[in-house]
N, CA, C and O atoms as a GROMACS GRO file, in nm:
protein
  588
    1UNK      N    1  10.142  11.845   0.092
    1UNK     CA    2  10.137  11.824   0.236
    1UNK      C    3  10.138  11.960   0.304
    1UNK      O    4  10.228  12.041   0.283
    2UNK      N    5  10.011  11.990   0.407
    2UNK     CA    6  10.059  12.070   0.510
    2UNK      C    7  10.145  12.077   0.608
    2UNK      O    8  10.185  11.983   0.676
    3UNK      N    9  10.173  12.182   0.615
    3UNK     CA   10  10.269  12.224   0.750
    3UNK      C   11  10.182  12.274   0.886
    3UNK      O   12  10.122  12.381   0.871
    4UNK      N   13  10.170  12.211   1.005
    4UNK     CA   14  10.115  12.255   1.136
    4UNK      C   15  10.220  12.439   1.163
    4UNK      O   16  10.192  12.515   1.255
    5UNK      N   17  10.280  12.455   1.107
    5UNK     CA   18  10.365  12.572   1.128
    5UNK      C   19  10.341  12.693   1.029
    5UNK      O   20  10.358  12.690   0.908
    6UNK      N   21  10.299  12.798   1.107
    6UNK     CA   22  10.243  12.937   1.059
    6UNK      C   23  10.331  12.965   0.929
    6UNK      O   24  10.443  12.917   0.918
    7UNK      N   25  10.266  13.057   0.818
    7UNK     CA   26  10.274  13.039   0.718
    7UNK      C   27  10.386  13.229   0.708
    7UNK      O   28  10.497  13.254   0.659
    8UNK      N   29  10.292  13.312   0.775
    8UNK     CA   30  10.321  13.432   0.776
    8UNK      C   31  10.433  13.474   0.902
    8UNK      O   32  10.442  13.421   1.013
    9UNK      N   33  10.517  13.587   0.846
    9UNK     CA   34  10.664  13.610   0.992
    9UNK      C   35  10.548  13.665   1.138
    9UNK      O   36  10.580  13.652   1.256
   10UNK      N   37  10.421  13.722   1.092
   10UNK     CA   38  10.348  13.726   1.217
   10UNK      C   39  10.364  13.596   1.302
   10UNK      O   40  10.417  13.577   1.411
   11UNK      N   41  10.299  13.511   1.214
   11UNK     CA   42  10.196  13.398   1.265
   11UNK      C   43  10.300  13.311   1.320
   11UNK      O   44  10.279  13.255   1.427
   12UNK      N   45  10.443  13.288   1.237
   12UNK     CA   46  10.583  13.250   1.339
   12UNK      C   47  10.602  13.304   1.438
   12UNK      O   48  10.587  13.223   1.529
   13UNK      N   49  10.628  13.398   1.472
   13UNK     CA   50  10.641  13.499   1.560
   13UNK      C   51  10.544  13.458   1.668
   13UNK      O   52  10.606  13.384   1.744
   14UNK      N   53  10.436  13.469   1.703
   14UNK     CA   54  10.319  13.426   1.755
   14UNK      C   55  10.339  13.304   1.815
   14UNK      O   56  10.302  13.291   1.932
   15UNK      N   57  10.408  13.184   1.738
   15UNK     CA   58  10.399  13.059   1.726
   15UNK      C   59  10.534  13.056   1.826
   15UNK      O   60  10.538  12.996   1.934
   16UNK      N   61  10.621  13.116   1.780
   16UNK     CA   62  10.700  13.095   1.919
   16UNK      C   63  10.709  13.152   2.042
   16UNK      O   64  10.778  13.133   2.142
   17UNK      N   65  10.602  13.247   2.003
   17UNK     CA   66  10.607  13.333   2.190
   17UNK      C   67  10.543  13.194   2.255
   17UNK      O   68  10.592  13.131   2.349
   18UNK      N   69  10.454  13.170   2.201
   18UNK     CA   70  10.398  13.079   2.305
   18UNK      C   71  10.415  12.936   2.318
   18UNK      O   72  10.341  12.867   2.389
   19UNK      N   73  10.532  12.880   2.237
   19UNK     CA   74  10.611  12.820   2.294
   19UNK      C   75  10.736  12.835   2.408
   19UNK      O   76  10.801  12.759   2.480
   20UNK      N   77  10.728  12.955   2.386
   20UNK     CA   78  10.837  12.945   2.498
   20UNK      C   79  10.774  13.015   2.651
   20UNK      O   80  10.809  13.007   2.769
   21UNK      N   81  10.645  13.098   2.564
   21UNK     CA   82  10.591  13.068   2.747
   21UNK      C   83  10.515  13.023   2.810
   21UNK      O   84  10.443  13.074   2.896
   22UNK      N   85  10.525  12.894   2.766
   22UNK     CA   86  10.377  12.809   2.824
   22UNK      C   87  10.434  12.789   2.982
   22UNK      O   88  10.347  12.796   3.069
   23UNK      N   89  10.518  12.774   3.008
   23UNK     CA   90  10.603  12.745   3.181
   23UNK      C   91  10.577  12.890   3.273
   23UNK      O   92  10.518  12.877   3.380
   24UNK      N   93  10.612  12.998   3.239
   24UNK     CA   94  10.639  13.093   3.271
   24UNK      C   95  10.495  13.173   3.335
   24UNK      O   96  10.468  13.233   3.439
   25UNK      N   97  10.406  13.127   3.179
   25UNK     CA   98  10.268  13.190   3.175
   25UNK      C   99  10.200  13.093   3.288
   25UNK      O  100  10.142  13.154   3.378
   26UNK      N  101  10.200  12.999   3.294
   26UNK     CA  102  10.132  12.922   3.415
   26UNK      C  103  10.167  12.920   3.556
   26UNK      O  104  10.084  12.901   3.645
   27UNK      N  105  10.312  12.944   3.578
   27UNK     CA  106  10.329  12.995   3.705
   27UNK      C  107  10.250  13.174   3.773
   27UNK      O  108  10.196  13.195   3.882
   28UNK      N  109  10.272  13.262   3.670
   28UNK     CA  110  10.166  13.338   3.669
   28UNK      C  111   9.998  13.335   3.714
   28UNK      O  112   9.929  13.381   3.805
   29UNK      N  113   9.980  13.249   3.589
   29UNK     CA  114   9.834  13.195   3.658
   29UNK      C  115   9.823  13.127   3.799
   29UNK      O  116   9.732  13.149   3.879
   30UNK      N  117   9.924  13.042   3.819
   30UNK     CA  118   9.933  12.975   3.906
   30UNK      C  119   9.929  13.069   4.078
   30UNK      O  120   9.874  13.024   4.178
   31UNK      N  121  10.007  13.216   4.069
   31UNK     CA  122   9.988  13.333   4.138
   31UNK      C  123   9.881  13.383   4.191
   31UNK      O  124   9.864  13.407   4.310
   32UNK      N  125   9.780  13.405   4.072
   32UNK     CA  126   9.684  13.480   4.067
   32UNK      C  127   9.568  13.383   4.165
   32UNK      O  128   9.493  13.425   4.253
   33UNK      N  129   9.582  13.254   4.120
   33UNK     CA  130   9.486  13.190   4.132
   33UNK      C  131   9.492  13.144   4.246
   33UNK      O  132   9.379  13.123   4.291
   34UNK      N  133   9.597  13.112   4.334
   34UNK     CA  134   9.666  13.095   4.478
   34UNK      C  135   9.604  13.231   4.539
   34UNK      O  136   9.509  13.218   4.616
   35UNK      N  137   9.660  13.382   4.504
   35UNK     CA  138   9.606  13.449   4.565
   35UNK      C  139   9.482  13.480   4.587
   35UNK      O  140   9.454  13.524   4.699
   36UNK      N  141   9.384  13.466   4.493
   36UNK     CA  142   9.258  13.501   4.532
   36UNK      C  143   9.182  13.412   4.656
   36UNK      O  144   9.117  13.446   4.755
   37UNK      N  145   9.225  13.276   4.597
   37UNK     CA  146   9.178  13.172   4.715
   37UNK      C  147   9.244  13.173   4.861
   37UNK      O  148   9.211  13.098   4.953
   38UNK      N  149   9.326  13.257   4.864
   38UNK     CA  150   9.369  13.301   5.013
   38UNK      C  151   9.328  13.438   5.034
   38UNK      O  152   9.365  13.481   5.143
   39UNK      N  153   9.251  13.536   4.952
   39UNK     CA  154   9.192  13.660   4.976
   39UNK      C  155   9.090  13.607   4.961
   39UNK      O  156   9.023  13.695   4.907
   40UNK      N  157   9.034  13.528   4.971
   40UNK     CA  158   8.861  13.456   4.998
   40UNK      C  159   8.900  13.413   5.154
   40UNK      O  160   8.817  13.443   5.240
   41UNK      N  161   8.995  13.360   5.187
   41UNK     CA  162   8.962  13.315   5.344
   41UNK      C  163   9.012  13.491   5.453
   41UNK      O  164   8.935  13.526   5.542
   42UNK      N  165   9.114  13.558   5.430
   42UNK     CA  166   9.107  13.624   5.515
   42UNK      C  167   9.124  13.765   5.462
   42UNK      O  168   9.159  13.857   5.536
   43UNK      N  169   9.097  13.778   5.332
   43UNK     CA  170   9.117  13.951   5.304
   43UNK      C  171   9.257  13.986   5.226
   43UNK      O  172   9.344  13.901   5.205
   44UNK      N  173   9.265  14.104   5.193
   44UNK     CA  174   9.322  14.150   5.109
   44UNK      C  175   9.464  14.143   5.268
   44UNK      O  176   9.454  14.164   5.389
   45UNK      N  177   9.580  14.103   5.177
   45UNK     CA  178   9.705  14.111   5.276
   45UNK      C  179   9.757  14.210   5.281
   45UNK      O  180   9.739  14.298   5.197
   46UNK      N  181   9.870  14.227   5.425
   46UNK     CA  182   9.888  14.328   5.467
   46UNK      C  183  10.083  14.313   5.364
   46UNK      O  184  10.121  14.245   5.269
   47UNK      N  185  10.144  14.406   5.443
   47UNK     CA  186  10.275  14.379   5.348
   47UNK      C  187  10.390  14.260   5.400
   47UNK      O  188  10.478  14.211   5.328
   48UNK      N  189  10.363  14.228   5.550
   48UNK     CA  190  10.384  14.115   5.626
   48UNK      C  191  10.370  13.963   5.501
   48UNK      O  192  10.431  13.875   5.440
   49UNK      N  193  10.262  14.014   5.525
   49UNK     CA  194  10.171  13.884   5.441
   49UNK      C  195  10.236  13.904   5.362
   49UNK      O  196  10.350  13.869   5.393
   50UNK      N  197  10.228  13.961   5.225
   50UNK     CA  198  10.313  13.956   5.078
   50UNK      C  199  10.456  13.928   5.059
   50UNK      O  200  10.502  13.901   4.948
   51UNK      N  201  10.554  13.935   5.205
   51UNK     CA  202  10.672  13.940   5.210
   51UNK      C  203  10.708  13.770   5.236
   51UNK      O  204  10.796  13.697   5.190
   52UNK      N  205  10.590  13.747   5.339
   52UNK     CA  206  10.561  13.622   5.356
   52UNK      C  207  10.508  13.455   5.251
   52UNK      O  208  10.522  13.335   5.274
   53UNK      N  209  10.460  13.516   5.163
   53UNK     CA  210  10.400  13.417   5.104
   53UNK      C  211  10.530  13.440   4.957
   53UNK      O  212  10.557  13.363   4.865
   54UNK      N  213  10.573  13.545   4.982
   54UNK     CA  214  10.718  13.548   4.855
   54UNK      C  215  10.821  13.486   4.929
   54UNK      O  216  10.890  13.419   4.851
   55UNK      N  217  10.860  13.479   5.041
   55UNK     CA  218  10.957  13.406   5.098
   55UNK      C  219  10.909  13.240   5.098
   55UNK      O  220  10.980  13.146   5.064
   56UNK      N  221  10.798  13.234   5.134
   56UNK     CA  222  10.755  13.083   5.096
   56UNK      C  223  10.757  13.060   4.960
   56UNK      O  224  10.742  12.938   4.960
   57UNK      N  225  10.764  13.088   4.855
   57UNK     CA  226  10.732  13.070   4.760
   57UNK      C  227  10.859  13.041   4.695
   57UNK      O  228  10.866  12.939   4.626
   58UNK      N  229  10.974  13.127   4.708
   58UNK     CA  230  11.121  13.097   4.640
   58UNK      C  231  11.161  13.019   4.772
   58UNK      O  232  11.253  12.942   4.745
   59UNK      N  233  11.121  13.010   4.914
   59UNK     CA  234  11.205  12.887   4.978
   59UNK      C  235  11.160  12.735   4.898
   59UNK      O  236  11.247  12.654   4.868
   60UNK      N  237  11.034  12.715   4.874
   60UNK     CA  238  10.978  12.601   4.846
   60UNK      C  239  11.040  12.592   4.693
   60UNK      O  240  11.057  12.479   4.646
   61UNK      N  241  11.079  12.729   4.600
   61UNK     CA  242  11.132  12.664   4.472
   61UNK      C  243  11.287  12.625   4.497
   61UNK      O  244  11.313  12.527   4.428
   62UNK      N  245  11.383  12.662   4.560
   62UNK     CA  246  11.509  12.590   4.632
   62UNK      C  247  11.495  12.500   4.722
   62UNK      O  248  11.602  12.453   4.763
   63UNK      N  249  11.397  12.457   4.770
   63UNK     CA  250  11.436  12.330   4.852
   63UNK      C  251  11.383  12.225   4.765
   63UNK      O  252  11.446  12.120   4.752
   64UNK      N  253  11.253  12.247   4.695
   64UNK     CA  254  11.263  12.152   4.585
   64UNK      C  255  11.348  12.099   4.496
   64UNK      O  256  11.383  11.982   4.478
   65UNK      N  257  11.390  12.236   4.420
   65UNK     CA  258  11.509  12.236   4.336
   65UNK      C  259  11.616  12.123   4.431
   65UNK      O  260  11.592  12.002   4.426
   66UNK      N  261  11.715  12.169   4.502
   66UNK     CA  262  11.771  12.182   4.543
   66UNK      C  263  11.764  12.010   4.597
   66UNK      O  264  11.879  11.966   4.606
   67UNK      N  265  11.671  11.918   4.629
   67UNK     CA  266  11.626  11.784   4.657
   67UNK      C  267  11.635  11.737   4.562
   67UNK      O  268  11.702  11.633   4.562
   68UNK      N  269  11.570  11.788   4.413
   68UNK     CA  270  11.574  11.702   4.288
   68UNK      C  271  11.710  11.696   4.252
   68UNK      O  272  11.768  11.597   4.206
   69UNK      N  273  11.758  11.811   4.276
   69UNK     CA  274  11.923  11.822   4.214
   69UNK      C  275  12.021  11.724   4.261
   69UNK      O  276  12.121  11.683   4.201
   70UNK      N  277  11.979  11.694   4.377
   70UNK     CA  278  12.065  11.636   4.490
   70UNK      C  279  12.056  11.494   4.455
   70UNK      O  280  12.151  11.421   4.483
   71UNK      N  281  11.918  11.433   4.377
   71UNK     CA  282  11.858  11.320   4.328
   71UNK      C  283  11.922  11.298   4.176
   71UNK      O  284  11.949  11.188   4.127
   72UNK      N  285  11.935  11.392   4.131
   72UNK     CA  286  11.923  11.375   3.940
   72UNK      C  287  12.054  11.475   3.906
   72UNK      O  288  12.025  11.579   3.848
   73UNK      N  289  12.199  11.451   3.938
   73UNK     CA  290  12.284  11.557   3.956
   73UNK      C  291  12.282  11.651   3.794
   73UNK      O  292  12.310  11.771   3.797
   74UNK      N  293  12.241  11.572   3.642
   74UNK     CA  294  12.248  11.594   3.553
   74UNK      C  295  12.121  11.676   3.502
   74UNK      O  296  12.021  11.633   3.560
   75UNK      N  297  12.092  11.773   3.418
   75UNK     CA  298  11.964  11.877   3.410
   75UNK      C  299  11.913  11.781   3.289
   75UNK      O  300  11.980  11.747   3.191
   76UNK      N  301  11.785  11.749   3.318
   76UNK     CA  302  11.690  11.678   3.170
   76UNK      C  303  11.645  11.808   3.116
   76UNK      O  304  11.634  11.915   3.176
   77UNK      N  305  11.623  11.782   3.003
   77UNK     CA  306  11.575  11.893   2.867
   77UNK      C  307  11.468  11.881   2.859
   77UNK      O  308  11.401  11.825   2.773
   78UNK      N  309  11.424  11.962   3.007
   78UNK     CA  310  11.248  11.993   3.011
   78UNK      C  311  11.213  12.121   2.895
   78UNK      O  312  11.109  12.117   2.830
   79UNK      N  313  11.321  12.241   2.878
   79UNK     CA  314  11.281  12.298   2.827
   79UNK      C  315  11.234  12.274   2.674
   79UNK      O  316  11.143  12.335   2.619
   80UNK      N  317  11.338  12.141   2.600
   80UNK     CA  318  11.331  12.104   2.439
   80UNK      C  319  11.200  12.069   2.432
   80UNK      O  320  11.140  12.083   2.325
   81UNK      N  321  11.136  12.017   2.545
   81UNK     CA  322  11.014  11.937   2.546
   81UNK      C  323  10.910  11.992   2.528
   81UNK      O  324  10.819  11.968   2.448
   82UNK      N  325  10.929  12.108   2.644
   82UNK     CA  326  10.786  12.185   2.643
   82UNK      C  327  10.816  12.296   2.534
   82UNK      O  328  10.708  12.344   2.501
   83UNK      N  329  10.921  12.358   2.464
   83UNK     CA  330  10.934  12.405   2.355
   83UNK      C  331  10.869  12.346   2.244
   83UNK      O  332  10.795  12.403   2.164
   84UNK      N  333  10.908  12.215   2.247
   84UNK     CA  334  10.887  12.133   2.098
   84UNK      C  335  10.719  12.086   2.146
   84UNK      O  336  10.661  12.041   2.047
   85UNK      N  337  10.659  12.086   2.230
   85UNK     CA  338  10.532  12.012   2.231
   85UNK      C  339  10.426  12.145   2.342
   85UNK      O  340  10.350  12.091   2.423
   86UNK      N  341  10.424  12.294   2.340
   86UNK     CA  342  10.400  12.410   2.374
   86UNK      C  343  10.229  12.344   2.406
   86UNK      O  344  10.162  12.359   2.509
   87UNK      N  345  10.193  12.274   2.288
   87UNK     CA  346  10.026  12.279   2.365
   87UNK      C  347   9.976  12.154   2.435
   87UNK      O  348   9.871  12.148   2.498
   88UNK      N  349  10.051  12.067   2.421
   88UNK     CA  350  10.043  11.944   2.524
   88UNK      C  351  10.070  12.000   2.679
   88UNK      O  352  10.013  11.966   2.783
   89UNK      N  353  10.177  12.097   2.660
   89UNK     CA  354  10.235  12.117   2.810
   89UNK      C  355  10.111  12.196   2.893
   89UNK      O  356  10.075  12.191   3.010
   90UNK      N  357  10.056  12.284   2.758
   90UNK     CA  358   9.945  12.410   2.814
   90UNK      C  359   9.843  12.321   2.872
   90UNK      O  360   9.806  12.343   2.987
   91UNK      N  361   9.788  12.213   2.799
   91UNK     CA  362   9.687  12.138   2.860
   91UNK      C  363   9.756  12.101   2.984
   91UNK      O  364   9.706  12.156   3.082
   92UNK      N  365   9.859  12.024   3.010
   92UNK     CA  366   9.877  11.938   3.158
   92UNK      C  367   9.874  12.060   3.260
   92UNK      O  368   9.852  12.048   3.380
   93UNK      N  369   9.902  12.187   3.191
   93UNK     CA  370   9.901  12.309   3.344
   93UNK      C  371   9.803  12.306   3.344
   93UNK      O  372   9.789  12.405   3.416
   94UNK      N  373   9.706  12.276   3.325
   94UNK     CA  374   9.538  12.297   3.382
   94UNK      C  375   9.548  12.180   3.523
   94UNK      O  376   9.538  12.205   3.643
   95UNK      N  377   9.565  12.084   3.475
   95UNK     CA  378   9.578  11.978   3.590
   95UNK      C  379   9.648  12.020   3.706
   95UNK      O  380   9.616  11.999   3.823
   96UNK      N  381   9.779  12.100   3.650
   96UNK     CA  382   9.905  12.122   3.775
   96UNK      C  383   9.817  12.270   3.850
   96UNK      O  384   9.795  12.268   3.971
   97UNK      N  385   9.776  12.375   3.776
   97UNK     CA  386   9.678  12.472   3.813
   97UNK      C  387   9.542  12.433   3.905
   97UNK      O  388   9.493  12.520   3.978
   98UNK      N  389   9.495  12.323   3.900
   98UNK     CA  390   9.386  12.354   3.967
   98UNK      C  391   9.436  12.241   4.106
   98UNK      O  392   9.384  12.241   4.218
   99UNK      N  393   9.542  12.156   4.061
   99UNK     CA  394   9.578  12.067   4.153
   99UNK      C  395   9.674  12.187   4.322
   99UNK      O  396   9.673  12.156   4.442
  100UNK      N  397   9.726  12.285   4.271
  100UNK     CA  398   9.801  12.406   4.295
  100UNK      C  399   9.696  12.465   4.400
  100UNK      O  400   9.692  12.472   4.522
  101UNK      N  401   9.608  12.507   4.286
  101UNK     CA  402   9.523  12.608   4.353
  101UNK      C  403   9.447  12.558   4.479
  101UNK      O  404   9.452  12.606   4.592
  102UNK      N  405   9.352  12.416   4.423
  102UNK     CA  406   9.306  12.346   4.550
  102UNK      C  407   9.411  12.305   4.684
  102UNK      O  408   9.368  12.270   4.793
  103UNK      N  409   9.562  12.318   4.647
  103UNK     CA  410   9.631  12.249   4.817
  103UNK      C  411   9.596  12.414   4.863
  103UNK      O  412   9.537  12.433   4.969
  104UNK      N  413   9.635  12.526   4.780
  104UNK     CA  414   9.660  12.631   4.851
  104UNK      C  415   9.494  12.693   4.901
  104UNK      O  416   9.487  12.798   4.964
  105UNK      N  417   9.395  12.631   4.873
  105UNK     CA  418   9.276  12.693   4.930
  105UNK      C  419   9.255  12.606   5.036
  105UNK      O  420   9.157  12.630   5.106
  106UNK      N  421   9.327  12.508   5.063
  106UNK     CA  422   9.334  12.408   5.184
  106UNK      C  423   9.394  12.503   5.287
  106UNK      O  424   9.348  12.567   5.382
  107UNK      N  425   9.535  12.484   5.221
  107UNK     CA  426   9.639  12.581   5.348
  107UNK      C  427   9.612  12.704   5.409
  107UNK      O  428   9.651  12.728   5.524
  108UNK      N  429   9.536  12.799   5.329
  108UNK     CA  430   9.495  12.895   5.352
  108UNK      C  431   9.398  12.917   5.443
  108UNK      O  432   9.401  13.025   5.502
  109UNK      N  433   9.300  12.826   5.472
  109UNK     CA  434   9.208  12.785   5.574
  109UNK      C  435   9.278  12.787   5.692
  109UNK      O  436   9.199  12.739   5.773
  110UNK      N  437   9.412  12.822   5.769
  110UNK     CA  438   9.460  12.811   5.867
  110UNK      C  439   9.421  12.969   5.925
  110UNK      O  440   9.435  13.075   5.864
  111UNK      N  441   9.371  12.949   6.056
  111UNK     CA  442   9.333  13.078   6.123
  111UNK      C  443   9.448  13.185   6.124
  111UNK      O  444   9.411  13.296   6.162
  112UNK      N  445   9.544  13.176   6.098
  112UNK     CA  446   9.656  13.290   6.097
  112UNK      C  447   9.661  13.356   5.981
  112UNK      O  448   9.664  13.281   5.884
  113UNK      N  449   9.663  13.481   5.954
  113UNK     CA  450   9.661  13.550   5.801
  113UNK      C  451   9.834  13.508   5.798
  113UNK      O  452   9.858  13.400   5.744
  114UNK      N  453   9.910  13.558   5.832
  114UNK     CA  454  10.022  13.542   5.814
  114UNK      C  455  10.068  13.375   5.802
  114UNK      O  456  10.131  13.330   5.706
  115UNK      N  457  10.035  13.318   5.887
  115UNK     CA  458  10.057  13.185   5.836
  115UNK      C  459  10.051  13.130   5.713
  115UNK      O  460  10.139  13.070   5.650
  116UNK      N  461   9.872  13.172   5.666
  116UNK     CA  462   9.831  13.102   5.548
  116UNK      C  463   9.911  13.162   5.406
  116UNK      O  464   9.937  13.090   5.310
  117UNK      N  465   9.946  13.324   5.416
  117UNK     CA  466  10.006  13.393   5.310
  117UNK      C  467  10.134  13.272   5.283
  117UNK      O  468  10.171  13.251   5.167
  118UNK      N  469  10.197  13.198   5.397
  118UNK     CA  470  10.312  13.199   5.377
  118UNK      C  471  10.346  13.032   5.322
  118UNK      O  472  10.441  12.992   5.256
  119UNK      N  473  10.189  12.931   5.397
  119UNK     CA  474  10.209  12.812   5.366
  119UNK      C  475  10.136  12.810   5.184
  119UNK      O  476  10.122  12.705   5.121
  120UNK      N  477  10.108  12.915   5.143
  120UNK     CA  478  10.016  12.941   5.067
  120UNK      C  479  10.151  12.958   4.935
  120UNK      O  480  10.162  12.881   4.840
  121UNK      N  481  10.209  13.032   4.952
  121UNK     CA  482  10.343  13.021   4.887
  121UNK      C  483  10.402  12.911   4.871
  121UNK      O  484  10.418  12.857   4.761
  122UNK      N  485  10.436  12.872   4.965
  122UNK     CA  486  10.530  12.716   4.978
  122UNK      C  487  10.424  12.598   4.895
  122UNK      O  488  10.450  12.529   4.797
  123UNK      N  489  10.311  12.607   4.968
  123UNK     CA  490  10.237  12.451   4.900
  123UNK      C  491  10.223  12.513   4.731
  123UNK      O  492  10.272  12.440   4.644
  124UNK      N  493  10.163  12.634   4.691
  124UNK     CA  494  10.174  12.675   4.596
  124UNK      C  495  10.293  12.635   4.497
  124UNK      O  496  10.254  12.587   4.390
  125UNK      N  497  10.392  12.643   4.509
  125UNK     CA  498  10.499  12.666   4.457
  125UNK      C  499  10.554  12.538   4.447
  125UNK      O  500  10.648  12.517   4.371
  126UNK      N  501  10.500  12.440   4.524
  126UNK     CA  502  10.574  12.322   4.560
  126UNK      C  503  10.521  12.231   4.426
  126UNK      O  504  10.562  12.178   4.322
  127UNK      N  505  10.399  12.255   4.508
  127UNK     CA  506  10.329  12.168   4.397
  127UNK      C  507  10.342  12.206   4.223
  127UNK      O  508  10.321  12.120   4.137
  128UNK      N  509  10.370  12.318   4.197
  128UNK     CA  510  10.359  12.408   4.042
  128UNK      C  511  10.477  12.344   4.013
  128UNK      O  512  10.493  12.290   3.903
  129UNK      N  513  10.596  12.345   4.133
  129UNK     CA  514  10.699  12.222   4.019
  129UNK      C  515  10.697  12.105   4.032
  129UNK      O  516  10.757  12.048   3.942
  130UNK      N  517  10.657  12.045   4.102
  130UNK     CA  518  10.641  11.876   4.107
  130UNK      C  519  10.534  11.865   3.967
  130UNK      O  520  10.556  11.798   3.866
  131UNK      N  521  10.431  11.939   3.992
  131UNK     CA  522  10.344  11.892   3.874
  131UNK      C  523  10.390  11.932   3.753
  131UNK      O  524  10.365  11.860   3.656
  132UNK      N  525  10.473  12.067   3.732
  132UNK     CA  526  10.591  12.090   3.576
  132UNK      C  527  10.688  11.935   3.553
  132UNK      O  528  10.706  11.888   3.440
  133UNK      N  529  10.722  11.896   3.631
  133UNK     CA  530  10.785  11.787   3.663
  133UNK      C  531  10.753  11.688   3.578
  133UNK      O  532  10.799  11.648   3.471
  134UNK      N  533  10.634  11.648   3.669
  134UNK     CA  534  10.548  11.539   3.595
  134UNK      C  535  10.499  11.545   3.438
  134UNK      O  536  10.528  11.471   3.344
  135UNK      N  537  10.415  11.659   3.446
  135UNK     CA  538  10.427  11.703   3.315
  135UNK      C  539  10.519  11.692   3.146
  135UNK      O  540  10.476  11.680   3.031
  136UNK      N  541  10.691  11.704   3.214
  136UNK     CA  542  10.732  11.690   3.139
  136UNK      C  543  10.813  11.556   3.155
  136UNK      O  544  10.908  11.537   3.080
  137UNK      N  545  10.783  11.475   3.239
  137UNK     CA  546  10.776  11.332   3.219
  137UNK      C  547  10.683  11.268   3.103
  137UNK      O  548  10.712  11.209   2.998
  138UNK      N  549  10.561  11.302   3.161
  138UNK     CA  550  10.483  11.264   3.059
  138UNK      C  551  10.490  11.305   2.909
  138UNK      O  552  10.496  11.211   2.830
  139UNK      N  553  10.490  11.447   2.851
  139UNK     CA  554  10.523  11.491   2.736
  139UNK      C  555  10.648  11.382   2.715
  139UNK      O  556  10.609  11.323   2.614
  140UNK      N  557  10.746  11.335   2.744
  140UNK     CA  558  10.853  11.295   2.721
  140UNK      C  559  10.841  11.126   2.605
  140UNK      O  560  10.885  11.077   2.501
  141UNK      N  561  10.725  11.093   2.752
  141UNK     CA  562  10.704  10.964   2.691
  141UNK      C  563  10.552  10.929   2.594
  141UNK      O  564  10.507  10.822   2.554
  142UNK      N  565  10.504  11.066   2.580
  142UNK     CA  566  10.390  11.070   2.508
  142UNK      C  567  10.479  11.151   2.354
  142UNK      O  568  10.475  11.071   2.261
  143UNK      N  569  10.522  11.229   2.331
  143UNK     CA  570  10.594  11.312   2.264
  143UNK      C  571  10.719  11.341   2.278
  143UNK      O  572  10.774  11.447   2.308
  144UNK      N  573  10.774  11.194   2.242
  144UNK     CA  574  10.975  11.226   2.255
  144UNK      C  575  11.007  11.351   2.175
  144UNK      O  576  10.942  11.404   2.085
  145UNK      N  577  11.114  11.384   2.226
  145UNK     CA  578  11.208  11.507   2.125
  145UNK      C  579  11.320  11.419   2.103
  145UNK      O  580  11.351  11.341   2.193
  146UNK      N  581  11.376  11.419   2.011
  146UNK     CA  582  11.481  11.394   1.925
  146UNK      C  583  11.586  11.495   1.991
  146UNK      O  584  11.574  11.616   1.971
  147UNK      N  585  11.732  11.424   2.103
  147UNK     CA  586  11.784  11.504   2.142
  147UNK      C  587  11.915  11.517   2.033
  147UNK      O  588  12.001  11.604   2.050
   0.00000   0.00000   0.00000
């Protein structure tokens, strides 16, 4: 019988970086890809702007947080999940990525540069955890972990 698990201390090695950053690495992408589609509507930002769309961005990850918490007082073991199932999770960030990217090329369409930097953050960010969320709902009930 084969093993799905690397044979060589490289190929382990390897095998768990990117389990553990399939979350991390997509909020990243999730950055990049927010920003360009708001430097397509009004230009490269000023430092206003950047201060702005980072303050939207960690307000929208605490008030989310901070609602779910208030909902679910106990923490589910999103991380065992997307640890134990790294390329299921990578596929659903494509969905949460382009679902992300499209609110924030919406929001960004608002005539204010400063505005859009900032709703551009917030919807960004909002959505990257609702859809991690979902995500690891689904992994859950597609690919239990054994707690």
């Amino acid at each position: 019988m084969t093993s799905s698990r690397p044979r060589t201390p490289y190929g382990r090695l390897v095998h768990e970086v990117t389990e553990t950053v399939a979350i991390p690495h997509t909020y990243t992408l999730l950055i990049w890809c927010t920003t360009m589609v708001t430097v397509g509507h009004h230009g490269l930002p000023d430092v206003l702007s950047v201060l702005l769309m980072l303050a939207g961005a960690c307000t929208a990850y605490v008030v989310v947080g901070r609602i779910a918490h208030r909902r679910h007082g106990n923490r589910p073991a999103v991380e065992r999940r997307a640890i134990a199932h790294p390329y299921l999770v990578a596929t659903g960030n494509l969905a949460t990525l382009f679902a992300a990217t499209g609110v924030c090329w919406v929001v960004s369409a608002v005539p204010s540069a400063q505005l859009a930097w900032l709703l551009t953050g917030i919807a960004g960010t909002t959505v990257f955890v609702i859809g991690v969320a979902v995500q690891a709902y689904v992994v859950a009930r597609l690919a239990p972990v054994e707690e």
